[in-house]
N, C-alpha and C positions, 0 to 999 in steps of 0.2 A: 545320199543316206545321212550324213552330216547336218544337212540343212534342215531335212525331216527331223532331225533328231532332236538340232535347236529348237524348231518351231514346237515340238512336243514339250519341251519342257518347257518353255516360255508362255503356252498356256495353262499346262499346270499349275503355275507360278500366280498366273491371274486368276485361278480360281481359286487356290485358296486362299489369296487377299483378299478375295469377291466374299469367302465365307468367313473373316471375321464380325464378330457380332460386331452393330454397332455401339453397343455400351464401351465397347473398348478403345473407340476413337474419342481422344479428347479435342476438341478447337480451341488453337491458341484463341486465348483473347487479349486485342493492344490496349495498352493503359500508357499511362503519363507517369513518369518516376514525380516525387515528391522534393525539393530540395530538403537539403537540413539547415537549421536555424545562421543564419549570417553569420558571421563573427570577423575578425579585426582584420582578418587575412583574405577575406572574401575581394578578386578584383575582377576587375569590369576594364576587357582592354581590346582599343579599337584597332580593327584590320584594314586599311583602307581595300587592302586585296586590287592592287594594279591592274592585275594581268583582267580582271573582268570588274572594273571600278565602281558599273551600275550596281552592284551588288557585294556589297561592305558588310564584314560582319565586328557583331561584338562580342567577343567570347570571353563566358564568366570563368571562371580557375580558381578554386581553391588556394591560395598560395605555399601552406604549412605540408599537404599532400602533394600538391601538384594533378589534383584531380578536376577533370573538367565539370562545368555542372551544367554547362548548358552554351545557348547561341543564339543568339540574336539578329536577325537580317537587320541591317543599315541604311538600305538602297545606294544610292547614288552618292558616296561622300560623308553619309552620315553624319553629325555633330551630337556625342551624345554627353551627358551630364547627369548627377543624381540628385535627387532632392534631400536638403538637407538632413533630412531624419534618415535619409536611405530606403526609405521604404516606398519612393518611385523611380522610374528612369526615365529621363527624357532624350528621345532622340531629331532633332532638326535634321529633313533629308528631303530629296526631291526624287519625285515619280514622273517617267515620261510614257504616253500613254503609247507608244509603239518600240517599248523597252530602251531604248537606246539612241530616241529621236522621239519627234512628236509635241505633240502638248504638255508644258511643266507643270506639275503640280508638289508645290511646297506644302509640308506638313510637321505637326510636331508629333510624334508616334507616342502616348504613353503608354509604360509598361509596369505592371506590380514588380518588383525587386527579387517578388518570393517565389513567386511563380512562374514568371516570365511571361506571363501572359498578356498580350495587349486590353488593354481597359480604355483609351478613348484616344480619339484624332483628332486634332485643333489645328485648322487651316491657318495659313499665313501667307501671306503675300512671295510671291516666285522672286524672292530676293535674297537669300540666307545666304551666305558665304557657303559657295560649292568648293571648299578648302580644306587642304590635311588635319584630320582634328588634332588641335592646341587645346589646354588650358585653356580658358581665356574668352572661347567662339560660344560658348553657351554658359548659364548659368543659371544662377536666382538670385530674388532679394532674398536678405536674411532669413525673412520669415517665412519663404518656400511661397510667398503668393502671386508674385509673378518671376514670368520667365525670361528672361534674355537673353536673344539671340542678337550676331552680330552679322549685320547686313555688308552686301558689295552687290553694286550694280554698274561699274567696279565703285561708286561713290561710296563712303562709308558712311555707316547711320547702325541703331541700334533698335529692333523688334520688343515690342513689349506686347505680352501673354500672360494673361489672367489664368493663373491654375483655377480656380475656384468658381470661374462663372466658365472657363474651358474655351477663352473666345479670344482673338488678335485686339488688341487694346490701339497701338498709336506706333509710328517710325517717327523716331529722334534722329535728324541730322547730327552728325560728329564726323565734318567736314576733318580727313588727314590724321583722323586719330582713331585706334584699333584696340581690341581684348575689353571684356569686358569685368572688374574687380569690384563686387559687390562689397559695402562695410558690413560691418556684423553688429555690430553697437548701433546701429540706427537701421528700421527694416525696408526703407524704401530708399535707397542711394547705390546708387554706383559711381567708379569713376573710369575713366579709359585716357590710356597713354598716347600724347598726339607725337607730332612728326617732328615737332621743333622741341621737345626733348623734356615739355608742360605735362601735367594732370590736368583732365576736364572730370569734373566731378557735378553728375544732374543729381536733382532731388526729385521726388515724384510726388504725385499727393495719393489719396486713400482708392482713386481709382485708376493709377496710372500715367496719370498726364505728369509731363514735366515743367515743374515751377519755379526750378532754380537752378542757372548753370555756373560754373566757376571756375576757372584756370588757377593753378601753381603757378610756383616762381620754377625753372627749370628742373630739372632733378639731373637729365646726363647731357653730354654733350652729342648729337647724333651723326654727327660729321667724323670727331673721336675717338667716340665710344659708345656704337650704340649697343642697345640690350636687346634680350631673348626675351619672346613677350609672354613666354612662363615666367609666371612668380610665386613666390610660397609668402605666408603670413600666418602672423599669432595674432588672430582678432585682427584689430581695426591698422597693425603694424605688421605691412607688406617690405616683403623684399625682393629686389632684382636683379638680375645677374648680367654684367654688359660678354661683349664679345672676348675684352680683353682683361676678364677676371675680377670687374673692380663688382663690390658686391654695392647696392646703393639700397638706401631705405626710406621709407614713406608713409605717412599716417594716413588712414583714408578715412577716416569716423566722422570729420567736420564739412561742412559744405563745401569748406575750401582746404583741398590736400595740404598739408604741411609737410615739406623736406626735411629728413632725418640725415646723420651721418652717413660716409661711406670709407668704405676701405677695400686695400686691395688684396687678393687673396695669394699672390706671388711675389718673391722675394727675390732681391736682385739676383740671386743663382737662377733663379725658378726664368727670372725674365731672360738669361742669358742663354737658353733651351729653349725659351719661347713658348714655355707650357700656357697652355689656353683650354678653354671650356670648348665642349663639343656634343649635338646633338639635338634632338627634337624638343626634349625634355631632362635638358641636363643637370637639373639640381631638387635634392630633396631639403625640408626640413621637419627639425622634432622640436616646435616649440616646449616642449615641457622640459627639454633637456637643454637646448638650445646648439642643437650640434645641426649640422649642416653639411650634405654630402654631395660634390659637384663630381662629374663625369671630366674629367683633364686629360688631353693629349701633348706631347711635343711638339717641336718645329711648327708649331701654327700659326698661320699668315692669313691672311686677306680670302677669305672664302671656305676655311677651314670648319666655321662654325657647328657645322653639322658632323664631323668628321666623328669615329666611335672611342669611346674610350681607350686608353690605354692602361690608363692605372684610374682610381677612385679616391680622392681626398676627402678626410672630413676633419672640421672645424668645430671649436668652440667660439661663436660667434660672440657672446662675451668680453672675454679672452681678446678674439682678432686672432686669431693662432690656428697654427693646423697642427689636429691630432696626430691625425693615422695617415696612412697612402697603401693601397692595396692594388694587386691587377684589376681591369677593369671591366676584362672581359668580352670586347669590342659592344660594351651596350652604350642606346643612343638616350634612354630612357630611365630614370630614376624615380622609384615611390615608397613612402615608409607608411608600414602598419599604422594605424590609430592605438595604441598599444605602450603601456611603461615602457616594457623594452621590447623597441619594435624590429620587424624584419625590413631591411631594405632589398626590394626587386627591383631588378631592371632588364630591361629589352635588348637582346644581342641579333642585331640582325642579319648576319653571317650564317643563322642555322635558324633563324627566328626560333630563337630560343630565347627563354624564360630564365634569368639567374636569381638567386635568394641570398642574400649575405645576414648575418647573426649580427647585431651592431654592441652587443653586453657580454662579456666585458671588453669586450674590442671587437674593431670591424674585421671579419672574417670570412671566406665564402660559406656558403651554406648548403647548396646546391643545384640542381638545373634542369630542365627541364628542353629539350630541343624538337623543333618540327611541329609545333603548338598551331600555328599560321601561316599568312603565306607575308603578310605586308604588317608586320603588327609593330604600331607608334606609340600608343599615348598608354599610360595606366593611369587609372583611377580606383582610390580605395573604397573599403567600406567605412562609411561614418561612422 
């Protein structure tokens, strides 16, 4: 009787769903959200995402909200970078035609900034550093018209990629030396940091080729001291950061790099704890203000380099002096708004979490953001 009873109502049930009119049913229709306008806090931060590596993403963030705005597939390793205006993305990454084996195919993905949507593919030679994205692994000349990527077959050499005609141009040997640090006051020059501790700095001519190569006189010692191959720069004067705090500087505008001063960011208590720099992406800077904000742990030794913050220093580079020292947060990652008074974020990978810190009128935390990613390394601002 029970069962008669359910079955009776349960066609009831479908009939008079069966007699609503149809004017009454609406069908969802799918649409694409709209970003909103960029702004100085807008970033672009890559996941390498280990646990399934063929497929790396870039997840865009709001920094000021903390609100996501979107995502980007990477594929394999991804390498991505923005164009100077900000208003393309380029990502170097490699596709294998049986997902995870198979035939390589290297490419450069571009994508509008606003949209995210892919606008064109420019092949390149299966040679791109399949590598944790750095600073460094991709870029541009100044003037956004080609693209450089930074090869390993494991030999090192440098991709050159015509944004404008959309097509692989020429591989530049740079036997032993790595990162790519475009000038900004001349629009066809790079230089990259070799192994004995030089600047090699090519020029290029109006279609790409290279017409002029150049070594520096040493800048670190690499047996001593060698450095993190992030660097920050104001224009055409880059700075870098060794393993054991000493800060070193460099002009990159002229054919041939010229060596700047250096100094060391610890002081003899500071060396007696053994505080040291730690991390994938451990130092920011704010050329307009000229403070400078490195990721510092203690007790670090021989292999620590990567180790997560403990506290956060910043400097008046100026000066040579350290301002402030705040918790750190265990982030491996440091990036400051384009902005008067900009926010400093960085990566804590303990929760892959996102921190914010206020730098006016002191550095402060700001807030945070946790469970963002699964693998998340490098930030990158908006211009």
């Amino acid at each position: 009787m029970q069962n008669r009873t359910t079955l009776t109502l349960a066609a009831w049930l479908i009939a008079q769903t069966g007699a609503l009119p149809a004017a009454d049913f609406i069908a969802e229709q799918p649409s694409v959200a709209t970003l909103p306008p960029a702004t100085a806090t807008r970033m672009y931060i890559s996941d390498v995402a280990l646990s399934h590596i063929i497929d790396g993403r870039l997840f865009v963030v709001d920094g000021a909200s903390f609100k996501y705005l979107g995502t980007i597939g990477t594929g394999f390793v991804g390498l991505a970078t923005l164009a100077p205006a900000g208003k393309e993305l380029y990502v170097a990454t490699s596709y294998y035609s049986r997902l995870n084996r198979g035939t390589r195919t290297d490419v450069i993905d571009v994508y509008d900034a606003q949209t995210l949507k892919p606008t064109t593919e420019i092949a390149i030679p299966p040679k791109h550093a399949q590598a944790l994205p750095y600073k460094g692994t991709i870029t541009t000349t100044a003037d956004g018209r080609f693209i450089l990527v930074q090869n390993a077959t494991p030999a090192s050499s440098i991709a050159v990629v015509d944004r404008k005609a959309a097509k692989y141009v020429t591989e530049i040997p740079t036997p032993g030396c790595w990162s790519i640090l475009p000038a900004h006051g001349v629009a066809n020059r790079f230089t990259t940091v070799c192994g004995d501790g030089t600047l090699l700095t090519v020029t290029l001519d109006a279609a790409g080729q290279p017409t002029d190569q150049q070594r520096s006189e040493r800048l670190f010692d690499p047996d001593q001291d060698p450095i993190y191959s992030q660097t920050e720069n104001d224009g055409d004067n880059y700075l870098f950061l060794s393993f054991n705090a000493r800060l070193y500087s460099a002009n990159l505008g002229a054919a041939k790099a010229s060596i700047g001063p250096s100094w060391s960011l610890v002081d003899d208590t500071d060396k007696q704890k053994n505080w040291r720099p730690g991390g994938y992406q451990p130092f920011a800077y704010h050329a307009a203000t000229h403070h400078l904000y490195v990721a510092m742990h203690p007790d670090g030794k021989e292999g620590s380099h990567k180790d997560p913050a403990a506290e956060i220093w910043s400097f008046d580079v100026r000066a040579k002096q350290r301002i402030e020292r705040v918790d750190g947060n265990h982030v491996i990652a440091l990036a400051l708004s384009h902005e008067a008074s900009p926010k400093l974020f960085g990566i804590d990978p303990l929760s892959a979490g996102l921190v914010r810190y206020d730098t006016t009128p002191g550095l402060k935390f700001g807030g945070r953001l946790d469970g963002f990613g699964e693998d998340p390394i490098l930030i990158q601002m908006q211009p």
